[in-house]
Backbone as a printed PyTorch tensor [residue, N CA C, xyz], in Angstrom:
tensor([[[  0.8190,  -1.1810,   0.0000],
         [  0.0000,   0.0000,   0.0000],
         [  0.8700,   1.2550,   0.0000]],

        [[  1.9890,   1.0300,   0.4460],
         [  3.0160,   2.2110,   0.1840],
         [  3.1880,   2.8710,  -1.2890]],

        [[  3.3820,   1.9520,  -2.4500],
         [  3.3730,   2.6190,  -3.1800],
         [  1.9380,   3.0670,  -3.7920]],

        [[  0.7800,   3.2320,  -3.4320],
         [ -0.2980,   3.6090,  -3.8630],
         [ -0.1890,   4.8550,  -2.7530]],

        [[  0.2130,   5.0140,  -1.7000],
         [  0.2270,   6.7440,  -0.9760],
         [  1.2120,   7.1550,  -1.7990]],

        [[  2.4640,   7.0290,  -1.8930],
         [  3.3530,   7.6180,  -2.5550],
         [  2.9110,   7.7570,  -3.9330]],

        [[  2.3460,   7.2590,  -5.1590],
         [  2.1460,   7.5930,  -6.0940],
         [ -0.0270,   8.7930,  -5.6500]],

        [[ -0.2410,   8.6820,  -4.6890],
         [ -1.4890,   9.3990,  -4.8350],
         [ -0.5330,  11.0810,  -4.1240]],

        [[  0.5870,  10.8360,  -3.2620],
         [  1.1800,  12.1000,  -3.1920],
         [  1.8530,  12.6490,  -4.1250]],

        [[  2.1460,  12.0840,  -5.1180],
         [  2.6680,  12.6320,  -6.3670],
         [  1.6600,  13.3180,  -7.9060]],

        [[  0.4810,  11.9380,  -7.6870],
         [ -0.2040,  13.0210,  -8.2160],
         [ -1.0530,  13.7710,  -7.5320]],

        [[ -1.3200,  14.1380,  -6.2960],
         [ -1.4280,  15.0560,  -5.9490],
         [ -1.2550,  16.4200,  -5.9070]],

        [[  0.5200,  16.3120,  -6.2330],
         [  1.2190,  17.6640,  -6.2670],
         [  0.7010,  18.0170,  -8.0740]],

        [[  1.0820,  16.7800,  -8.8370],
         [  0.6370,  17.3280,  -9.9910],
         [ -0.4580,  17.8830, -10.8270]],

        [[ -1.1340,  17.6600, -10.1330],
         [ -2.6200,  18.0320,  -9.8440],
         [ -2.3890,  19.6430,  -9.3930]],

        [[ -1.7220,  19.8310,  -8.4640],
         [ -2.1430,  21.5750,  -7.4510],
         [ -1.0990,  22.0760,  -8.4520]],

        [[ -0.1970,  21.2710,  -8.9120],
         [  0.9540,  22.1510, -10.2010],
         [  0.4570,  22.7110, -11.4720]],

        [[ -0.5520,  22.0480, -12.0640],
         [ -1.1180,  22.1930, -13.0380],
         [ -1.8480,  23.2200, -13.3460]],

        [[ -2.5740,  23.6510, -12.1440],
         [ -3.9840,  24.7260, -11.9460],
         [ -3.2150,  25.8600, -12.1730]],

        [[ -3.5030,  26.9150, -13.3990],
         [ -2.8330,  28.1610, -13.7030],
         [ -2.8960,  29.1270, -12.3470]],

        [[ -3.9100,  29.2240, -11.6790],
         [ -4.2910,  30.0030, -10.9300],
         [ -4.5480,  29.7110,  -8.8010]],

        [[ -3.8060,  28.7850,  -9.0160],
         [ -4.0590,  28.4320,  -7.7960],
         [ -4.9230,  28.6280,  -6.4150]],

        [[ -6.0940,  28.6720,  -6.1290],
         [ -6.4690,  29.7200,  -4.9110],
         [ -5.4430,  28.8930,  -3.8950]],

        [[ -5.3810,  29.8950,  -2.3870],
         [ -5.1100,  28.9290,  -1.8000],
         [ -5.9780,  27.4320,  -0.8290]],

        [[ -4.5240,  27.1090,  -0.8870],
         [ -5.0580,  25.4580,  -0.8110],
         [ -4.5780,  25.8250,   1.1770]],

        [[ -5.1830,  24.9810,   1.3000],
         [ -5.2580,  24.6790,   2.8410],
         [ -4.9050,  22.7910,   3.1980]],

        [[ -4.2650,  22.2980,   4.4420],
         [ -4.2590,  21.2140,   4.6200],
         [ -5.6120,  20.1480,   4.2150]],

        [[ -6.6470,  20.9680,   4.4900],
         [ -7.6620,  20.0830,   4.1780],
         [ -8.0090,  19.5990,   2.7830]],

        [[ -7.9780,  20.7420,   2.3710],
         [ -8.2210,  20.4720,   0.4690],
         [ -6.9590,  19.7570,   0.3150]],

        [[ -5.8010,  19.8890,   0.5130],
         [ -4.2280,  18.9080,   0.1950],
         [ -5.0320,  17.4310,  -0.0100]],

        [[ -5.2850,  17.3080,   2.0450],
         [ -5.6120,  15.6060,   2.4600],
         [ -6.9130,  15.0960,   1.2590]],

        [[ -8.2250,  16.0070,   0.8790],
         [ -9.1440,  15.7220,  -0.0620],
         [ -8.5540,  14.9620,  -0.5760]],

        [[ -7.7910,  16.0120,  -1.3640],
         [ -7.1490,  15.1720,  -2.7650],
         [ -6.2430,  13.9820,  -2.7190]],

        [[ -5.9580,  13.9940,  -2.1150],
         [ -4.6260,  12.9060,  -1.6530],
         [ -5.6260,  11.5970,  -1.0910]],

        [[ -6.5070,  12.0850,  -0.2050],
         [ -7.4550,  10.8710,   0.2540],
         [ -8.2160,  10.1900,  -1.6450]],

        [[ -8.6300,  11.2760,  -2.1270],
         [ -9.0740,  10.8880,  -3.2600],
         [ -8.5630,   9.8770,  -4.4420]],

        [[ -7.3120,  10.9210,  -4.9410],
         [ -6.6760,  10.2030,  -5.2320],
         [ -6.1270,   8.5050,  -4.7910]],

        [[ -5.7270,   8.4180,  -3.2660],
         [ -5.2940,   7.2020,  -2.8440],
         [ -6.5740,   6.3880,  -3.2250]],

        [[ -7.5510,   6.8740,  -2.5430],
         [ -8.5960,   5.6860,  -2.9880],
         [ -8.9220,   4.8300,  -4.1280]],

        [[ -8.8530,   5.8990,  -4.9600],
         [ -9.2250,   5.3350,  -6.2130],
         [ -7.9680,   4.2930,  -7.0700]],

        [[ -6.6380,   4.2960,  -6.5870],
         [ -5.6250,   3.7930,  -6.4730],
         [ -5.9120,   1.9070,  -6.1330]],

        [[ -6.1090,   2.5440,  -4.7830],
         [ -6.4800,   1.0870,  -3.7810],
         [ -7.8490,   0.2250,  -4.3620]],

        [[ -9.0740,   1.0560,  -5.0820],
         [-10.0910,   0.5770,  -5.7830],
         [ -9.2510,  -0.0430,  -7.0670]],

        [[ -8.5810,   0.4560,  -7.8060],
         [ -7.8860,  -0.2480,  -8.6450],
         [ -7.4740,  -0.9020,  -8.9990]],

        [[ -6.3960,  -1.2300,  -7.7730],
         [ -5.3060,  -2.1930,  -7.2470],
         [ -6.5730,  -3.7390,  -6.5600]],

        [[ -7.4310,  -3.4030,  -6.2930],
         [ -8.9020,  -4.0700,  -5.5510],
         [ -9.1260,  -4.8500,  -6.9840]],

        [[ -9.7240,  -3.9610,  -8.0880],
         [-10.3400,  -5.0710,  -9.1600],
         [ -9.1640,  -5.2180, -10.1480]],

        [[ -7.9110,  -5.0260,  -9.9140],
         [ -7.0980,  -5.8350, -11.1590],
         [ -7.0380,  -7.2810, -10.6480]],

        [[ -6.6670,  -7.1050,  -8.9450],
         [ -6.4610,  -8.1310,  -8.4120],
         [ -7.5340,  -9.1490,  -8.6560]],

        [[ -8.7390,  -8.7150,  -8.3780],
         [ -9.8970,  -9.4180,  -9.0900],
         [-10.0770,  -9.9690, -10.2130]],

        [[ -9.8980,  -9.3860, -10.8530],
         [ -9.5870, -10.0680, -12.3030],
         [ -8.1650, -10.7650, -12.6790]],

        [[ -6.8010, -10.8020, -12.0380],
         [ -5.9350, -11.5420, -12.0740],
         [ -6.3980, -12.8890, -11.3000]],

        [[ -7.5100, -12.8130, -10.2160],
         [ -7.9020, -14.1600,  -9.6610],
         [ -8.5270, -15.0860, -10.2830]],

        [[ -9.6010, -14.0620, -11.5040],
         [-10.8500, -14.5950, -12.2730],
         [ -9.9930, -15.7410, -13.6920]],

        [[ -9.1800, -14.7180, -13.8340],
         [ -8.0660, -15.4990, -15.0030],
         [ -7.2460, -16.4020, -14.6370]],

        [[ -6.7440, -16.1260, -12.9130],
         [ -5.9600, -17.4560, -12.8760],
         [ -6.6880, -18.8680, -12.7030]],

        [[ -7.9390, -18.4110, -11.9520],
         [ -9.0060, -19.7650, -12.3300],
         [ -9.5980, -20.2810, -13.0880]],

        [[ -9.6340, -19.5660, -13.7940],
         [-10.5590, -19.9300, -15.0060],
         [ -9.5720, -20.8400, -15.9920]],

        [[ -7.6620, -20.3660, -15.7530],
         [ -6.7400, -21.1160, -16.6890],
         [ -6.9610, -22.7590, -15.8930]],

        [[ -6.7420, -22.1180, -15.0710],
         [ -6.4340, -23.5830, -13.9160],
         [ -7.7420, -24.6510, -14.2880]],

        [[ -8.7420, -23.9660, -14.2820],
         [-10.7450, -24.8460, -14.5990],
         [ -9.8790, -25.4160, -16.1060]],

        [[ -9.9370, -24.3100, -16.9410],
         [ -9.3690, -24.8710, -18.4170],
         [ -8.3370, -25.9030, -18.8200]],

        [[ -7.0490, -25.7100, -17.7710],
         [ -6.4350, -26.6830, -17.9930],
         [ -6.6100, -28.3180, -17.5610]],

        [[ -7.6410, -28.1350, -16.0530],
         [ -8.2240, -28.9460, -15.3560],
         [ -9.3340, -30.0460, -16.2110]],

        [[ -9.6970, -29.1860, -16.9800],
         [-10.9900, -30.0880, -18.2640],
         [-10.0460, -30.8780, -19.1260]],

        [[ -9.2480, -30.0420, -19.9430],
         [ -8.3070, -30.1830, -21.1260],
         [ -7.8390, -31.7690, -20.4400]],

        [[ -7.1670, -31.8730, -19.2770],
         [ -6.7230, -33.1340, -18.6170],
         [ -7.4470, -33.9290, -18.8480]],

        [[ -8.6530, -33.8730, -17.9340],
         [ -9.7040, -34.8340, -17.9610],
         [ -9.8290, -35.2900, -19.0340]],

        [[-10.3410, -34.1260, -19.9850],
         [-10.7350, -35.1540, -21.3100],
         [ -9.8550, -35.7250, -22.1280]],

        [[ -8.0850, -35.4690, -21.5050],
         [ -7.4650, -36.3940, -22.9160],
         [ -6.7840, -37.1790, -22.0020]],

        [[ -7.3710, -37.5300, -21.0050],
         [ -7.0720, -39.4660, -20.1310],
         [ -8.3840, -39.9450, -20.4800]],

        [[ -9.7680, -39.2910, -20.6070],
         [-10.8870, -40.3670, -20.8620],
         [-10.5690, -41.1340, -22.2890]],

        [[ -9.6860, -40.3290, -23.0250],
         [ -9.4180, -40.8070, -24.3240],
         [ -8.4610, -41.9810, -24.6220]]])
C-alpha cells in the first residue's frame, strides 16, 4: 500500500501544479485530494487483483478439463 500513498502524493502535487491560478489550498483540500486520489488507487489495485484471480481460475478450470478429457481418451 506504500506505493499507492506515494504515487497518490505525487499526483497530488501534480494536480495543485497544473492549476494556472491556484487559490489557496489549505491542509484540508491537500488531504481531499490525496485521500481521493489514494482511494481510487487502492479501488484499482482491488479489481485488477480481481480479475488476475478470475483469469488465474478460469486457466487452472481450463487446464483442469483439457486433462480430464485427454485421459478419458
Amino acid at each position: 500500500m506504500s506505493i499507492a500513498h506515494e504515487l497518490s502524493c505525487e499526483v497530488a502535487a501534480a494536480m495543485l501544479a497544473e492549476q494556472t491560478n491556484p487559490p489557496e489550498t489549505t491542509a484540508a483540500a491537500l488531504s481531499e485530494i490525496v485521500l481521493a486520489v489514494h482511494s481510487t488507487l487502492r479501488q484499482m489495485t482491488t479489481e485488477a487483483r480481481a480479475r488476475k484471480r478470475r483469469a488465474t481460475s478460469t486457466a487452472k478450470n481450463s487446464s483442469q478439463s483439457d486433462a480430464a478429457a485427454s485421459s478419458s481418451h
